[in-house]
C-alpha positions in Angstrom: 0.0 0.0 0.0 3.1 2.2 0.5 6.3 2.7 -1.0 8.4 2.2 2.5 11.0 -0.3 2.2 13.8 1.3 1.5 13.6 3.6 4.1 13.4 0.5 6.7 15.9 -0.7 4.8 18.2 2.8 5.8 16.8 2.6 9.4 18.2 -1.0 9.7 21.1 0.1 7.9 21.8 2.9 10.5 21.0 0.7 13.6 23.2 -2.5 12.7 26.4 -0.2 12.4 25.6 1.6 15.6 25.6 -2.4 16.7 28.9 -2.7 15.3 27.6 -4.5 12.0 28.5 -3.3 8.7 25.9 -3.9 5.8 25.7 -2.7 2.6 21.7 -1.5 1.3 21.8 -4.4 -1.2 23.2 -7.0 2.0 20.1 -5.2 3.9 17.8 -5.8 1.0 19.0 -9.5 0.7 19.1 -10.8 4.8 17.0 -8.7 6.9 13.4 -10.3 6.9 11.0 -11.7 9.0 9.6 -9.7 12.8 12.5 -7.7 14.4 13.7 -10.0 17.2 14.0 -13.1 14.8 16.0 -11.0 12.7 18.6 -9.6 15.3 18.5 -13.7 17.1 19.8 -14.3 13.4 22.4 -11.9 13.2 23.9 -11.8 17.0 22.8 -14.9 18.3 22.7 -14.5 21.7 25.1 -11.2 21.9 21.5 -9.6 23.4 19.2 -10.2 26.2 15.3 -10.6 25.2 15.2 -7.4 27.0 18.3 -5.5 24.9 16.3 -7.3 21.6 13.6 -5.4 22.4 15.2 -2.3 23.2 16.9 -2.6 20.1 13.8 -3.5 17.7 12.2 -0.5 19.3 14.4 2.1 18.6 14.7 0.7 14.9 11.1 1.6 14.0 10.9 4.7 16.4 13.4 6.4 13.9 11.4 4.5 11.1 8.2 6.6 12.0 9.9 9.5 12.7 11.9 9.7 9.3 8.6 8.5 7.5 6.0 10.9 9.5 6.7 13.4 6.6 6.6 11.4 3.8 4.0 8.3 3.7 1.5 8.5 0.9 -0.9 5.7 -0.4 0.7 4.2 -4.0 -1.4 5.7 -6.7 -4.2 4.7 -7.9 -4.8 2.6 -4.5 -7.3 4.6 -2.9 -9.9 4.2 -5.7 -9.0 0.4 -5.6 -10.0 0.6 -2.0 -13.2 2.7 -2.5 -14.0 -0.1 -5.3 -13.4 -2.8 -3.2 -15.6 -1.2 -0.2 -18.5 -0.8 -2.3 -18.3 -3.8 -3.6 -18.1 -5.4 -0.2 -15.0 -7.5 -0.5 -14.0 -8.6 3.4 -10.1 -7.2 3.3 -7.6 -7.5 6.3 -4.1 -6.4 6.8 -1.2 -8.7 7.4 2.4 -7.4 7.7 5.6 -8.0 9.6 5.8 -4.3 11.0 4.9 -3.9 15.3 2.1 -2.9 16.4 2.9 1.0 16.8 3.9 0.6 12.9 0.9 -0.9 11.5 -1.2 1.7 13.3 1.2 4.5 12.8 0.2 3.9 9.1 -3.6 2.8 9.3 -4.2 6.1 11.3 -1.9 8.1 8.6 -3.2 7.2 5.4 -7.0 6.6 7.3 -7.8 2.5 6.3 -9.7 1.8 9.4 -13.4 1.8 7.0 -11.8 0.0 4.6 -10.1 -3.2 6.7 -12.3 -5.5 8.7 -8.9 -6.7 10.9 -5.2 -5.5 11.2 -2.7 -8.7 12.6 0.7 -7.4 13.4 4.1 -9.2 14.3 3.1 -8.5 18.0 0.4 -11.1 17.5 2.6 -13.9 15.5 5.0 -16.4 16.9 6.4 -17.2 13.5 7.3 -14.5 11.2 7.2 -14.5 6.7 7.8 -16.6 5.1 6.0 -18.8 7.1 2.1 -17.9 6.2 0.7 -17.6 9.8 0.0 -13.9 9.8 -2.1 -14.6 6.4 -3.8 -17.4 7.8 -4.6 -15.4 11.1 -6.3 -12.4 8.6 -8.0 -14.9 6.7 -9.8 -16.5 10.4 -10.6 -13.6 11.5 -12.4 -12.7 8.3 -14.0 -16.2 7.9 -12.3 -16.9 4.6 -10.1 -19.6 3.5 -6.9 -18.5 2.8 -6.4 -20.3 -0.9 -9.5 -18.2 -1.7 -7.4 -14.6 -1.0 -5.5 -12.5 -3.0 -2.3 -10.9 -1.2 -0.7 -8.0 -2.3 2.9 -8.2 -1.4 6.1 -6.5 -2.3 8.7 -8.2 -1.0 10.1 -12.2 -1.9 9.5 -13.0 2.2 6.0 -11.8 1.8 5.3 -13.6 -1.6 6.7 -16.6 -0.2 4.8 -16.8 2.9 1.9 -16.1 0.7 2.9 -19.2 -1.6 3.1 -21.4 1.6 -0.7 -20.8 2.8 -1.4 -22.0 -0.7 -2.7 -18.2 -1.7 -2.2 -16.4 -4.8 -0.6 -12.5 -4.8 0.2 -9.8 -6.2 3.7 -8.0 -6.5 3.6 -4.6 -5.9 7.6 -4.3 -7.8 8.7 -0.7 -5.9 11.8 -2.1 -4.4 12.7 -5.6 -5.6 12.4 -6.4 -8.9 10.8 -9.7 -10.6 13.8 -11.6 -11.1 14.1 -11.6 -7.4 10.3 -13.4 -7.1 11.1 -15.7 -10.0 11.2 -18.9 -7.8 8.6 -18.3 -5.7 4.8 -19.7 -7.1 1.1 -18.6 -7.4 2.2 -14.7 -8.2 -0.5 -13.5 -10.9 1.0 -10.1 -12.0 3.7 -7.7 -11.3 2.9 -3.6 -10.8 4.4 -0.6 -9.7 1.1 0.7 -8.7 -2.6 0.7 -8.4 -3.9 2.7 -11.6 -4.5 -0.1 -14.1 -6.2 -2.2 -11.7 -9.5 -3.0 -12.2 -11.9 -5.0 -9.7 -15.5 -6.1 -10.8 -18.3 -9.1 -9.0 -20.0 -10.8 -10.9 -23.3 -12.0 -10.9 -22.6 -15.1 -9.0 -20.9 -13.3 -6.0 -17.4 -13.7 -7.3 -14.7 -11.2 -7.5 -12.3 -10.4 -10.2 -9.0 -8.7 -10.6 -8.1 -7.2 -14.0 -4.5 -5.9 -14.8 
């Protein structure tokens, strides 16, 4: 829904050298996935105490916020998807890796609450992407099944974890390109945006996507 990844990408960039570890952006881009503490467990091992991991995963995504407070806008085109997909009464949910204070930091920003019938963050997981469970806890909680949704994704973790609960998605290409999804299965379409998008119901109750 927004354009953001690079700039976590900087603030983990920033952190891990005040840690002591040197990483290029494309090193960033390539190994730093998943919910904050599983990421720093995979870097340090057990250099950190739970309560030094969380320290440390908080003060990553306060400078996120703070350096994107400015700057977050909605990908083009998106906000008439979602008015479409509100009038047509499609049951949509939010699943993403970021905390809790992220995921409403954003939400709240760019004003989604009418348009999202639940929000599950990585506070609420035990297992972050690529493993599916924060799709298959939006899908529960909007009494779908999960091989029925279409995710919207734009990273490989997210695709991936998308492929494992058996659902289909759709790449939203603004940081990686598609040559870095190309083994990873049930992607429909790559797009750098929303505008040539169209969603339609037909008269048997189903929903379509057009690109």
């Amino acid at each position: 829904m927004i354009d953001n990844m690079m700039i976590h990408h900087r603030a983990w960039q920033k952190k891990l050298k005040e840690l002591g570890l040197e990483m290029t952006l494309d090193e960033v881009k390539r190994d730093i996935h998943g919910v904050n503490n599983e990421i720093i467990k995979r870097l340090f091992g057990d250099r950190f105490t739970a309560e030094e991991i969380a320290q440390i995963a908080w003060e990553k995504e306060a400078a996120y916020r703070e350096i994107y407070a400015d700057q977050i806008r909605m990908l083009p085109g998106l906000q008439e998807f979602l008015d479409t997909a509100k009038a047509l009464k499609i049951p949509m949910g939010i699943g993403t890796a970021a905390p809790k204070k992220n995921a409403e930091f954003a939400v709240e920003a760019l004003k989604l609450e009418p348009y999202f019938q639940t929000v599950v963050h990585s506070d609420m997981v035990d297992r972050g992407k690529p493993d599916p469970q924060v799709f298959e806890m939006v899908a529960a909680r909007l009494q779908v099944d999960l091989k029925d949704c279409v995710i919207f994704e734009d990273s490989p973790t997210g695709a991936q974890a998308a492929a494992n609960g058996n659902a289909q998605s759709v790449i939203l290409n603004t940081t990686h390109t598609p040559d870095e999804f190309e083994r990873i299965s049930r992607i429909q379409h790559f797009m750098t945006d929303y505008k040539n998008i169209q969603l339609t119901k037909s008269d048997d109750g189903a929903f379509y996507l057009q690109f």
